[in-house]
C-alpha positions as CSV (number, residue, x, y, z in Angstrom):
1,X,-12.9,0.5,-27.2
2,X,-10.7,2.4,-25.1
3,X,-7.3,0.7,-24.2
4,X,-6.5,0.6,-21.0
5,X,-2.5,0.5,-20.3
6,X,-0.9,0.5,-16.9
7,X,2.9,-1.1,-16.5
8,X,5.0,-2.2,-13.6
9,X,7.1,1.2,-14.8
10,X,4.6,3.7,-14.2
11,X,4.5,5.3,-10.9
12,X,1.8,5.3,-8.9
13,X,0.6,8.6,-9.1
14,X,0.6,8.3,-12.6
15,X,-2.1,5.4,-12.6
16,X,-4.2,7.2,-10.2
17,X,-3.9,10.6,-12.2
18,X,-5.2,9.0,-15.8
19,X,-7.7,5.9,-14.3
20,X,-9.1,7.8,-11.2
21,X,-11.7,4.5,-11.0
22,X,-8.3,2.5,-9.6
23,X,-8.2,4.2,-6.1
24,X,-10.3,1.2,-4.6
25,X,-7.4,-1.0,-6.2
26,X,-4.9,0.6,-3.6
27,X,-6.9,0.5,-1.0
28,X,-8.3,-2.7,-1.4
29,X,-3.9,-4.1,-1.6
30,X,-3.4,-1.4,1.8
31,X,-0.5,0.2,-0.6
32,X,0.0,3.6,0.6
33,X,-0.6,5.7,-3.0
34,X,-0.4,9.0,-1.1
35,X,3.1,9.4,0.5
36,X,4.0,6.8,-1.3
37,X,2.7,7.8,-5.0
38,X,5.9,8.3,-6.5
39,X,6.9,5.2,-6.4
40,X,6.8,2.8,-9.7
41,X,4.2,-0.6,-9.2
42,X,7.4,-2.5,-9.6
43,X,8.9,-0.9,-7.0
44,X,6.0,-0.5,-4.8
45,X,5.2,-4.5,-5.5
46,X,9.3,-5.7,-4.2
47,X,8.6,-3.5,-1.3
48,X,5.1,-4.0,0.3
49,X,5.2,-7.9,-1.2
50,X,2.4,-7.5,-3.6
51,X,2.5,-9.9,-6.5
52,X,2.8,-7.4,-9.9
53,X,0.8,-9.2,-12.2
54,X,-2.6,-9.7,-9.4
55,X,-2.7,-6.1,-8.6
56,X,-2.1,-4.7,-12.4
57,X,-4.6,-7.0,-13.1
58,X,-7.0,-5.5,-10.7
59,X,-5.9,-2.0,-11.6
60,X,-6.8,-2.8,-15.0
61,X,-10.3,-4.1,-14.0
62,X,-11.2,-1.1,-12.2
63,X,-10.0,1.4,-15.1
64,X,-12.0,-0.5,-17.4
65,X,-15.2,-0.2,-15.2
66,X,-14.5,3.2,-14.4
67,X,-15.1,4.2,-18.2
């Protein structure tokens, strides 16, 4: 079973980069993951009011299907 790890700390970019299967996830929340890519979800979360644990969540839902 492959284990699927994405943290509030990791940028962006860096979720997109190793689960490609997430870019729905983004979309889906309207958080900008192009210009705004560098950003950590923690960061991201505090500034486009997105509640952390919801979209993780969903990010890890979609890297898991994407498999």
């Amino acid at each position: 079973m492959l284990d699927i790890s994405i943290t509030e700390n990791m940028t962006l970019n860096e979720v997109i980069r190793k689960y490609p299967s997430t870019i729905g996830v983004f979309n889906r929340f309207n958080v900008d993951s192009c210009c705004g890519g560098a950003r950590s979800i923690k960061a991201m979360a505090e500034q486009d009011k997105v509640d952390v644990k919801t979209f993780i969540d969903s990010l890890v839902e979609a890297a898991k299907a994407g498999v």
